[in-house]
C-alpha positions as a Markdown table, in Angstrom:
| # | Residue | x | y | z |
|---|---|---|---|---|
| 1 | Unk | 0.0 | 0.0 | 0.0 |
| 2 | Unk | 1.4 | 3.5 | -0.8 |
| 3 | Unk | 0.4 | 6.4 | 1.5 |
| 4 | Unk | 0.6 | 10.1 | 0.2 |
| 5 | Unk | 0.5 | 13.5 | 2.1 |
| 6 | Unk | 0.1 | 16.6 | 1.0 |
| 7 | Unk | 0.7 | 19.9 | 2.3 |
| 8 | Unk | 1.1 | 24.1 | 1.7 |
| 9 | Unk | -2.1 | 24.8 | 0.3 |
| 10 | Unk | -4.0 | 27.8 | 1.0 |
| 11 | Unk | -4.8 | 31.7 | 0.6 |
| 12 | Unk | -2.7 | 34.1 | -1.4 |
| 13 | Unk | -3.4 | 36.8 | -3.4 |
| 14 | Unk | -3.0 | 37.0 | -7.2 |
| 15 | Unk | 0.2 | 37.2 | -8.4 |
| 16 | Unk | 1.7 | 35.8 | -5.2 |
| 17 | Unk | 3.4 | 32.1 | -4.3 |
| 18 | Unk | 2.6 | 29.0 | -3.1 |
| 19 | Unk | 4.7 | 25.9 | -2.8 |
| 20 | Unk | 3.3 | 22.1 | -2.2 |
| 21 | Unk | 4.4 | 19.4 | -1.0 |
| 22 | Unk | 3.9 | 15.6 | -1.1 |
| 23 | Unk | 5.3 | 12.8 | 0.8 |
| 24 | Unk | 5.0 | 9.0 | -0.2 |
| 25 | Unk | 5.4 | 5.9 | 2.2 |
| 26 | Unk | 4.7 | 2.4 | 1.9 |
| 27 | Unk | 5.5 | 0.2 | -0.8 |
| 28 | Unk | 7.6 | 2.7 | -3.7 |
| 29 | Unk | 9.0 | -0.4 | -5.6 |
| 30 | Unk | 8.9 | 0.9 | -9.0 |
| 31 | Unk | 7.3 | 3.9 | -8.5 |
| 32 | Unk | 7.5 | 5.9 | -12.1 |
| 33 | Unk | 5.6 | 9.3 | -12.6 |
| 34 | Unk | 4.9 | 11.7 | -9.5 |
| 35 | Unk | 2.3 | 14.5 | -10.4 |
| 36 | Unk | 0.2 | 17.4 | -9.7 |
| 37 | Unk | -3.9 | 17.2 | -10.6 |
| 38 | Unk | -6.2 | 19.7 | -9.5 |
| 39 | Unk | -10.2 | 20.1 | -9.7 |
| 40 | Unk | -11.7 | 23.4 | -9.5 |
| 41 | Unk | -15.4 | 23.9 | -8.7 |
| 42 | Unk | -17.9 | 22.3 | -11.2 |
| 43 | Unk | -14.7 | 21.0 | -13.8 |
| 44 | Unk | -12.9 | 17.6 | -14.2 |
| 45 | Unk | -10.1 | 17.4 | -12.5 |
| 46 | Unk | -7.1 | 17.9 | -14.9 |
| 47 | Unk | -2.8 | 17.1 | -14.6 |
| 48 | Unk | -1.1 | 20.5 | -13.9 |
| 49 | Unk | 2.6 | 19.2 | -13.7 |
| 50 | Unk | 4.5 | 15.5 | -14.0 |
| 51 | Unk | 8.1 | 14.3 | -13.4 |
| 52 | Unk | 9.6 | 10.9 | -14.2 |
| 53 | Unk | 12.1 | 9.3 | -11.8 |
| 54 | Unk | 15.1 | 10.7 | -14.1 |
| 55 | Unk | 13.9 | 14.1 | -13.8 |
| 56 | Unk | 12.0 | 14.4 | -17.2 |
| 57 | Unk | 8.8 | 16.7 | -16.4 |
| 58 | Unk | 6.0 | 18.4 | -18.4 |
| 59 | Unk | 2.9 | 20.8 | -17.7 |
| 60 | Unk | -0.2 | 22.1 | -18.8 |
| 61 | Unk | -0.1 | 24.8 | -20.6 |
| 62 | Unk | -1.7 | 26.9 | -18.5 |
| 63 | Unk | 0.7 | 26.4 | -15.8 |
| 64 | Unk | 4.1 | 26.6 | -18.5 |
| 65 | Unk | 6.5 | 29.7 | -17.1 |
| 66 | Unk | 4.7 | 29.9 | -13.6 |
| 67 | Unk | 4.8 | 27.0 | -11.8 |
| 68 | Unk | 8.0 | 24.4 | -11.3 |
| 69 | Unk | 7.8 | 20.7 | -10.3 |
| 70 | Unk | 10.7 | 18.7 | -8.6 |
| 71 | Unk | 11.1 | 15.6 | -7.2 |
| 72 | Unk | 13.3 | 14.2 | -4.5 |
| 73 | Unk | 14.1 | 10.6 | -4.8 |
| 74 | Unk | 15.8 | 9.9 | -2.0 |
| 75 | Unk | 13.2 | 11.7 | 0.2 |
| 76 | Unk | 10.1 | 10.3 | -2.0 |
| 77 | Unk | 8.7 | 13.9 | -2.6 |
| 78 | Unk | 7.2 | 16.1 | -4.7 |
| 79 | Unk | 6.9 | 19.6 | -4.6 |
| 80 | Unk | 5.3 | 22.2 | -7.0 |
| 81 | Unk | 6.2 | 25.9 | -6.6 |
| 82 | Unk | 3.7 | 28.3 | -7.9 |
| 83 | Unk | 4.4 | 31.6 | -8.5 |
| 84 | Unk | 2.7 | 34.3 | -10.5 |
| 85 | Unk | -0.7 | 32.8 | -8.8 |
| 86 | Unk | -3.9 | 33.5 | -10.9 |
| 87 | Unk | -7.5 | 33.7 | -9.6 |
| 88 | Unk | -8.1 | 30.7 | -12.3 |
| 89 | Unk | -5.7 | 28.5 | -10.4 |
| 90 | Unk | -7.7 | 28.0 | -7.5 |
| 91 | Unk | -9.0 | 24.3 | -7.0 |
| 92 | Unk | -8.0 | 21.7 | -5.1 |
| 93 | Unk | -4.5 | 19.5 | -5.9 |
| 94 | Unk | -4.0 | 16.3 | -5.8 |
| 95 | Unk | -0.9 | 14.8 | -5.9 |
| 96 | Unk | -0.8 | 11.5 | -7.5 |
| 97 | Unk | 2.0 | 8.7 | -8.1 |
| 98 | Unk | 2.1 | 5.9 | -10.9 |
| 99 | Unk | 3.8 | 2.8 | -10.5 |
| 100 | Unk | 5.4 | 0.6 | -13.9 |
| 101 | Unk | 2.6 | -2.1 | -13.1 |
| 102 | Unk | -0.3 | 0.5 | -13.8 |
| 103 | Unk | -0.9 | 1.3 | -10.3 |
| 104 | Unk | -2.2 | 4.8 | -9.5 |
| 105 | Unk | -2.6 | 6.3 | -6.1 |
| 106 | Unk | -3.6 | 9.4 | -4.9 |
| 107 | Unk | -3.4 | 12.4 | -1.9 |
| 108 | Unk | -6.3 | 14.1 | -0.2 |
| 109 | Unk | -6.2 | 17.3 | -1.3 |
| 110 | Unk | -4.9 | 20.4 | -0.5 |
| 111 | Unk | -7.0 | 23.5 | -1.3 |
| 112 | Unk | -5.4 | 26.3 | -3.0 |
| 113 | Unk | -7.4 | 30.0 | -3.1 |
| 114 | Unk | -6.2 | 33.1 | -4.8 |
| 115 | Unk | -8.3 | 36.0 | -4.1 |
| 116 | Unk | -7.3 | 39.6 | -3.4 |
């Protein structure tokens, strides 16, 4: 079983920074891709950011140039900075890891508000 937690979500105003985390536990035997999702009010939940365990990542385009995503093997983390918030990136993020045999777990949630 693989156990993830999340944390530094919150409020900040637009234009500001935020900076998550995500630890993993358990069984990480093979563990491939860590990523970011998040799911705004009323709209499928979509991948923000993704890193490979060789350091290979990609994003949304509507995240490209504002947020970063970085991955600590030895610690089994995942963070994504965020800077340059946007009202439109409020939502809640998941963090979520995917393992070579096709297993996919995910985090709680951390919600993420920028308001002025």
């Amino acid at each position: 079983q693989v156990q993830l937690v999340e944390s530094g979500g919150g409020l900040v105003q637009p234009g500001g920074s935020l900076r998550l985390s995500c630890a993993a536990s358990g069984n990480l035997l093979r563990m491939l891709v860590m990523s970011w999702y998040r799911q705004a009010p009323g709209k499928q939940r979509e991948r923000v950011a993704g890193i490979t365990s060789i350091g290979i990542s990609n994003y949304a385009d509507s995240v490209k140039g504002r947020f970063t995503i970085s991955r600590d093997n030895g610690k089994n983390t995942v963070a994504l900075q965020m800077d340059s918030l946007k009202s439109e990136d409020t939502a809640v993020y998941y963090c979520n890891v995917a393992f070579s045999n096709g297993a996919s777990y995910w985090g709680q949630g951390t919600q993420v508000t920028v308001s002025s």
